[in-house]
C-alpha positions as CSV (number, residue, x, y, z in Angstrom):
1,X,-27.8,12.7,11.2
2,X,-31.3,12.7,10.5
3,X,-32.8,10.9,7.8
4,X,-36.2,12.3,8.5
5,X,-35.3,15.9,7.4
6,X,-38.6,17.6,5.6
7,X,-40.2,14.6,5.6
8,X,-44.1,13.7,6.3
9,X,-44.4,11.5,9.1
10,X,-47.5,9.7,10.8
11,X,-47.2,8.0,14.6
12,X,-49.7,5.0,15.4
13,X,-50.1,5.8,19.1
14,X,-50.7,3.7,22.0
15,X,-53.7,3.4,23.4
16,X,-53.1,3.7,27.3
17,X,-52.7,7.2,29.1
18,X,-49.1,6.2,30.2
19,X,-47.7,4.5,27.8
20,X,-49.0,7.9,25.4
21,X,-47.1,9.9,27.6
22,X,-43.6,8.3,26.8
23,X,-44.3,9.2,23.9
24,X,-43.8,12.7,23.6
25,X,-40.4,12.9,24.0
26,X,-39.5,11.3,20.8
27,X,-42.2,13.4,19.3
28,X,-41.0,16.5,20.2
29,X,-36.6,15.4,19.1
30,X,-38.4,14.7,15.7
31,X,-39.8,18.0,15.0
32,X,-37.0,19.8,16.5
33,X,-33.5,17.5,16.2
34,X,-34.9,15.5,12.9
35,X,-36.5,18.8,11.1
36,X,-39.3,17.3,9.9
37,X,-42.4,19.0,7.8
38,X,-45.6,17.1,9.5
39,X,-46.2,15.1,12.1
40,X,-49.9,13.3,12.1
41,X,-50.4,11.4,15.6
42,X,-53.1,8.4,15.0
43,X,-55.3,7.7,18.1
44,X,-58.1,6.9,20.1
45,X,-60.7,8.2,21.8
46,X,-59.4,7.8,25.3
47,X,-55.9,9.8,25.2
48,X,-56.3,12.0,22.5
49,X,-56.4,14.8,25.4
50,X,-52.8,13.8,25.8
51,X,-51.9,15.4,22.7
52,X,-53.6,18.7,22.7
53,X,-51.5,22.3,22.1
54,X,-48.4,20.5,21.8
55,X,-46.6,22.6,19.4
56,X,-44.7,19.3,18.1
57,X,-47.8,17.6,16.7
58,X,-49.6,19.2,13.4
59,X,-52.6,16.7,13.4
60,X,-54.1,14.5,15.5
61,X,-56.9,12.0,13.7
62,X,-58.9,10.0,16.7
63,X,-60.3,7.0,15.8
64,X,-62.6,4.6,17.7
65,X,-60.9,1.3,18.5
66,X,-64.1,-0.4,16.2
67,X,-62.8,1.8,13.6
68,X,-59.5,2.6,14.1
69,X,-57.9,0.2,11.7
70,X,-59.7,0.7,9.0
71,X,-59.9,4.6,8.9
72,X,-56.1,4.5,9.7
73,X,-55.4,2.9,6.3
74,X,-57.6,5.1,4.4
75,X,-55.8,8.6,5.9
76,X,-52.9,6.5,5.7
77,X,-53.1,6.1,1.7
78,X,-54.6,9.4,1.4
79,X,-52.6,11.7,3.1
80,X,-49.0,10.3,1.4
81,X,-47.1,9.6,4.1
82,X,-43.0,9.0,3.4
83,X,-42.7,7.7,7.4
84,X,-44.9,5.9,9.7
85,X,-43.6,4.8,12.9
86,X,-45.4,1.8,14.4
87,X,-45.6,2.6,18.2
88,X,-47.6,-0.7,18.9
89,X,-46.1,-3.8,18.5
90,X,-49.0,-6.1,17.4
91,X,-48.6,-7.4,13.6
92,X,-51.9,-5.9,12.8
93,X,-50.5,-2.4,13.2
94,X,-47.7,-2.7,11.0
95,X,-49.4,-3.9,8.2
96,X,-51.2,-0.8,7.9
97,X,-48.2,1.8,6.8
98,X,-47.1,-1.9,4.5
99,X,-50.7,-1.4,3.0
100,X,-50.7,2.1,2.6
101,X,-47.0,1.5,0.9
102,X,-45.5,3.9,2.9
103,X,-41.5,4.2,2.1
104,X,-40.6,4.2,5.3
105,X,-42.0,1.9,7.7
106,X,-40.4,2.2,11.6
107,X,-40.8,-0.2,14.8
108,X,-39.6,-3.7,16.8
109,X,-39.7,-7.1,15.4
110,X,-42.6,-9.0,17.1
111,X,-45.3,-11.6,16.3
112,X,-43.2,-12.4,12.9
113,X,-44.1,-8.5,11.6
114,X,-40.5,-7.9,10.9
115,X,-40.7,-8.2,7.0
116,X,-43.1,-5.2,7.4
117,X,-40.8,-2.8,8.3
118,X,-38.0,-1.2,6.9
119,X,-36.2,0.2,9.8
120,X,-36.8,-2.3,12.8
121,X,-35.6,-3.3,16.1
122,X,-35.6,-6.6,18.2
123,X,-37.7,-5.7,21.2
124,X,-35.1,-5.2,24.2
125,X,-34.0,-8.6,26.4
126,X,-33.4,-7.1,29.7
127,X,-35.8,-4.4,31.7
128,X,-35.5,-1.1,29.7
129,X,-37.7,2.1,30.8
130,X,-40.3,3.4,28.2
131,X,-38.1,6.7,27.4
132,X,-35.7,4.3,26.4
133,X,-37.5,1.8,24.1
134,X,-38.8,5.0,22.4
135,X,-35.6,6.7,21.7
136,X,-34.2,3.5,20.7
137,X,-36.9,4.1,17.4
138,X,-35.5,7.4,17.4
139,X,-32.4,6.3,16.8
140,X,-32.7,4.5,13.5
141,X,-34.3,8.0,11.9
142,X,-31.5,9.7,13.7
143,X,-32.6,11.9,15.8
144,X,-32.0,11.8,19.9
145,X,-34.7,11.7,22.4
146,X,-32.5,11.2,25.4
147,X,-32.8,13.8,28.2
148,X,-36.1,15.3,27.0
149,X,-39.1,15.0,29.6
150,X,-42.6,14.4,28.7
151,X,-44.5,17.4,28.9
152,X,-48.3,18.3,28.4
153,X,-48.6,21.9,26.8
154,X,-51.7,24.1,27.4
155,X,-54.0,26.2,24.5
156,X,-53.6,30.3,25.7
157,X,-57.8,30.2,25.6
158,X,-57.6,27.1,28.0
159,X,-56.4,29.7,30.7
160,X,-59.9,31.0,30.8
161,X,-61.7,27.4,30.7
162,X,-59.8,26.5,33.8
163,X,-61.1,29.4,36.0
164,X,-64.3,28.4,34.5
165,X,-63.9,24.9,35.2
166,X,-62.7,25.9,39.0
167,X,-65.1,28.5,40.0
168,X,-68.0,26.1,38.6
169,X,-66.3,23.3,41.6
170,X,-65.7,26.0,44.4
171,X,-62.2,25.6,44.2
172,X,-59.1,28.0,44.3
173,X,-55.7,27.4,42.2
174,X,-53.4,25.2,44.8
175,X,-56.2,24.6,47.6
176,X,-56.8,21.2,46.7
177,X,-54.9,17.9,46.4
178,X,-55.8,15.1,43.4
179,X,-56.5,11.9,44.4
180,X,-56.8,8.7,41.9
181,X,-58.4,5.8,44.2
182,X,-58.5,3.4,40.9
183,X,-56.3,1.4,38.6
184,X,-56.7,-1.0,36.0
185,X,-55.0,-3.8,38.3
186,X,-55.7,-5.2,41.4
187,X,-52.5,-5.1,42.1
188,X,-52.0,-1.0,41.8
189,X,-54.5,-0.5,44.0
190,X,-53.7,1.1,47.2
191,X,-57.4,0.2,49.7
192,X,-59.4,2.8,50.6
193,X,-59.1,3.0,54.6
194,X,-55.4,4.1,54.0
195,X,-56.7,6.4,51.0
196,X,-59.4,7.9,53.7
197,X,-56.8,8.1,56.3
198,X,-54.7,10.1,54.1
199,X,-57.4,12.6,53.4
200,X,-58.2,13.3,56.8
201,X,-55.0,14.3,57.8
202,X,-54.7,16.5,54.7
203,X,-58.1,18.0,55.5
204,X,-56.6,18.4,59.2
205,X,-52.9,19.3,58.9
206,X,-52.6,20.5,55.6
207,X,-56.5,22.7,55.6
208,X,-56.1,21.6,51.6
209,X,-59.7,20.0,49.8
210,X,-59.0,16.9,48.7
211,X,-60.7,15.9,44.8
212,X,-61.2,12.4,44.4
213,X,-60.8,11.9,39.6
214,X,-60.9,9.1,37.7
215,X,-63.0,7.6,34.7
216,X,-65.9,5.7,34.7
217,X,-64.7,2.5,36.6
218,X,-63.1,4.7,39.8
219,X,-66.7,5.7,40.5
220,X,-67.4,2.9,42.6
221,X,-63.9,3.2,44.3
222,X,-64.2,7.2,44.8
223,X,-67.9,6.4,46.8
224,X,-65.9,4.2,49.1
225,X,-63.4,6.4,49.9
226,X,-65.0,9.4,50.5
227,X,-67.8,7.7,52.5
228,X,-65.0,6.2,55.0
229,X,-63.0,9.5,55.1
230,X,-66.3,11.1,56.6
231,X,-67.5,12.8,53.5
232,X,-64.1,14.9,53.6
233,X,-63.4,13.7,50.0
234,X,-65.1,15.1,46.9
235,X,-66.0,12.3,44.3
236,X,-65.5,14.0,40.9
237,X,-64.4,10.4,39.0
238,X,-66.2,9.9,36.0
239,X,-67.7,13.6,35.9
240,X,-64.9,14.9,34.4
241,X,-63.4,14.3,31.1
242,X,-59.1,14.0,30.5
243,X,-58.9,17.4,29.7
244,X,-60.7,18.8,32.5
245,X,-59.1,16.4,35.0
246,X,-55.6,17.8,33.1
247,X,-56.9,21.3,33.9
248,X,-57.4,20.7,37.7
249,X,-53.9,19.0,37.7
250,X,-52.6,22.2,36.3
251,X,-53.9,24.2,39.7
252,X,-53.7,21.6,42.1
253,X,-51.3,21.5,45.2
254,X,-50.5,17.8,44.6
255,X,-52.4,15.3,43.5
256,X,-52.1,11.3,45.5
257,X,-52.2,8.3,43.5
258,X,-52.0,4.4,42.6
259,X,-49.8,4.3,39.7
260,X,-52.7,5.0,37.0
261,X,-52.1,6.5,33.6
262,X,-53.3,10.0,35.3
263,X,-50.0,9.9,37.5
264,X,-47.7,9.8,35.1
265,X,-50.3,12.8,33.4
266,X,-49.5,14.8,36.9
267,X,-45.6,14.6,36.6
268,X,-45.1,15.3,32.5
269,X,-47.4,18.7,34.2
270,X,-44.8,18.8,36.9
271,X,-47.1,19.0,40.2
272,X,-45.9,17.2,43.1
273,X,-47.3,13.9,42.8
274,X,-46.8,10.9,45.2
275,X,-47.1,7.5,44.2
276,X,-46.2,3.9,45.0
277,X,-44.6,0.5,42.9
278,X,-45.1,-2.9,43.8
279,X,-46.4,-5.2,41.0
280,X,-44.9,-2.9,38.6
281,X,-41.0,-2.7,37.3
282,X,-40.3,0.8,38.5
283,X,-37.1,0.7,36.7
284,X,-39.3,-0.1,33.2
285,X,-42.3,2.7,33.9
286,X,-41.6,5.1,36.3
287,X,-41.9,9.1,35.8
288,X,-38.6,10.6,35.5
289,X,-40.1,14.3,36.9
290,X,-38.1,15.5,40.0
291,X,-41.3,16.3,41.3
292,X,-42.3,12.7,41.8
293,X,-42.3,11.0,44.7
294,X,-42.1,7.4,44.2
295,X,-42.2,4.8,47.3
296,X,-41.6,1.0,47.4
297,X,-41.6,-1.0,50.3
298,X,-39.2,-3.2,48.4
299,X,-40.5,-7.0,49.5
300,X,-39.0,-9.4,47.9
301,X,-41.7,-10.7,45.3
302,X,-41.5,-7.4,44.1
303,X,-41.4,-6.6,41.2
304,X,-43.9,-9.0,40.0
305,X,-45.5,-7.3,37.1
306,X,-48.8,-9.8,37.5
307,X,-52.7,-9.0,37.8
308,X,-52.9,-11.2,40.7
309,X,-51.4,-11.8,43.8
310,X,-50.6,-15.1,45.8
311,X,-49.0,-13.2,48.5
312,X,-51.6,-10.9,50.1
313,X,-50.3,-7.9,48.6
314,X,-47.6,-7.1,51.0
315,X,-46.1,-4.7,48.3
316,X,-49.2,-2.9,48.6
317,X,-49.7,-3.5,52.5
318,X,-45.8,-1.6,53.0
319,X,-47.1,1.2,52.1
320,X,-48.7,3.4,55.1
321,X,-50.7,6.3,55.0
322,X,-47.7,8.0,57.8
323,X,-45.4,7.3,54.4
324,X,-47.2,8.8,52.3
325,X,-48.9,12.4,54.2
326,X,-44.7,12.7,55.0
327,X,-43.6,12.6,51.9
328,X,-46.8,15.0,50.6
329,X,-45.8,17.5,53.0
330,X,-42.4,17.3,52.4
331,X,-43.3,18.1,48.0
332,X,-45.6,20.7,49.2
333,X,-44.0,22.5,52.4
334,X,-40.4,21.5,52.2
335,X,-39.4,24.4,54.7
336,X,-42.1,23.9,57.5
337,X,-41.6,19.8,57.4
């Protein structure tokens, strides 16, 4: 039964794309299962866009990470909380709703933060996906986040904004494929010939534009493949911002990617989306949308979940571009192929 029920509740997010996304569902089981009266999402700068229109959420406050802390506290004490729920697990962060003397004070025991909290968890022992480790939070507030999908949810006027946004790039709704060249690891990223061979033979067998997104730091990358694909790539990575790169999700036949925050942006939106694991625990991170397509070449040092790699990347190397223009065409023409 809930314990949650009219209650005031402010969420510390997490500061990555992905790990935002996981988020949601436990979100959304609180407004509806737990019945609660407000729900305040703390953030930053950099996945705030995550949150937009989502009928679950009343407020969202976005905070530089410079700043965050201590503006947190402040609308912390201010706005009379009676829950917080500590998404990170850093001591620093639970301190804050002990500070603000918030009554109820929610997240897992690590870094000796434990006396902080009043309804706490051990962090799990064995590999346990994201949805999971969220609804495990849940739990203790009872409410039930199991079987609920992440989902990004769309302001009516941001129909308009994204025929803007499309007409302004010369593009039509489904005549393009996303691509995400980038990742924050060395060891999630796919190399560009195979990224370049894969747009060619979308250019040539699928007569489909291919967009090339990303932030700041794929620039480089997105140069690099679209020079070696001939120029048949478009470089849009760091001209867009979150939003707008959610708004050309929303329209786009498919988008092809290294597993990046972005991906798992593209399967809460439910567009085919095909992706790869290696380095990373699939069982621990991967998107639960049926639209996903997830392949693994499965080598044996795999899962390693490291930043570096003394074995040349075969995880990576597995992966062909043959594997993944099949298993595009068979998200996006399922009859033909």
């Amino acid at each position: 039964m809930s314990v949650v029920i009219e209650k005031r509740i402010a969420i510390l997010g997490l500061k990555r794309i992905g790990d935002a996304i996981y988020t949601l569902p436990l979100i959304q089981a609180l407004k509806q299962e737990g019945n609660v009266a407000h729900i305040t999402v703390f953030t930053e700068p950099q996945v705030a866009a995550i949150y937009e229109a989502n009928p679950f959420i009343d407020d969202v406050l976005v905070f530089r990470k410079t700043d965050f802390w201590r503006h947190t506290l402040m609308q912390l004490k201010a706005d009379r909380f009676d829950v917080c729920i500590v998404l990170h697990n850093a001591f620093k962060y639970a301190l804050l709703p002990f500070l603000a003397r918030i009554p109820m004070r929610v997240g897992y025991i690590k870094e000796g933060r434990g006396w902080l909290l009043t309804h706490k968890l051990p962090l799990p022992n064995t590999v346990t996906h994201r949805l999971e480790h969220n609804a495990r939070l849940g739990d203790l507030l009872g409410v039930d986040a199991r079987g609920l999908l992440p989902q990004i949810y769309f302001a009516d006027e941001e129909a308009e904004k994204s025929q803007t946004l499309l007409k302004h790039l010369g593009l039509i709704a489904g005549g393009y494929v996303l691509m995400v060249v980038g990742s924050i690891s060395p060891t999630r990223r796919w190399f560009h010939d195979r990224f370049a061979e894969v747009v060619k033979r979308i250019a040539v067998e699928l007569k489909l534009t291919v967009i090339i997104v990303g932030g700041p730091d794929d620039v480089e990358a997105g140069e690099s493949v679209m020079h070696l694909s001939g120029g048949l790539a478009r470089n849009l990575a760091g001209r867009t911002s979150l939003r707008e790169t959610i708004l050309l999700m929303r329209s786009a036949a498919a988008m092809v990617t290294n597993d990046t925050g972005p991906m798992h942006v593209a399967s809460a939106i439910g567009i085919p989306t095909i992706t790869w694991y290696g380095a990373a625990n699939e069982d621990e991170i991967a998107p639960p949308s049926p639209h996903t397509t997830i392949l693994n070449a499965r080598v044996p040092c795999s899962p390693c979940v490291k930043e570096s790699c003394a074995h040349d990347l075969i995880c990576l190397k597995g992966i062909t571009p043959e594997m993944v223009i099949t298993a595009l065409k068979e998200k996006i023409c399922p009859i033909t192929f």
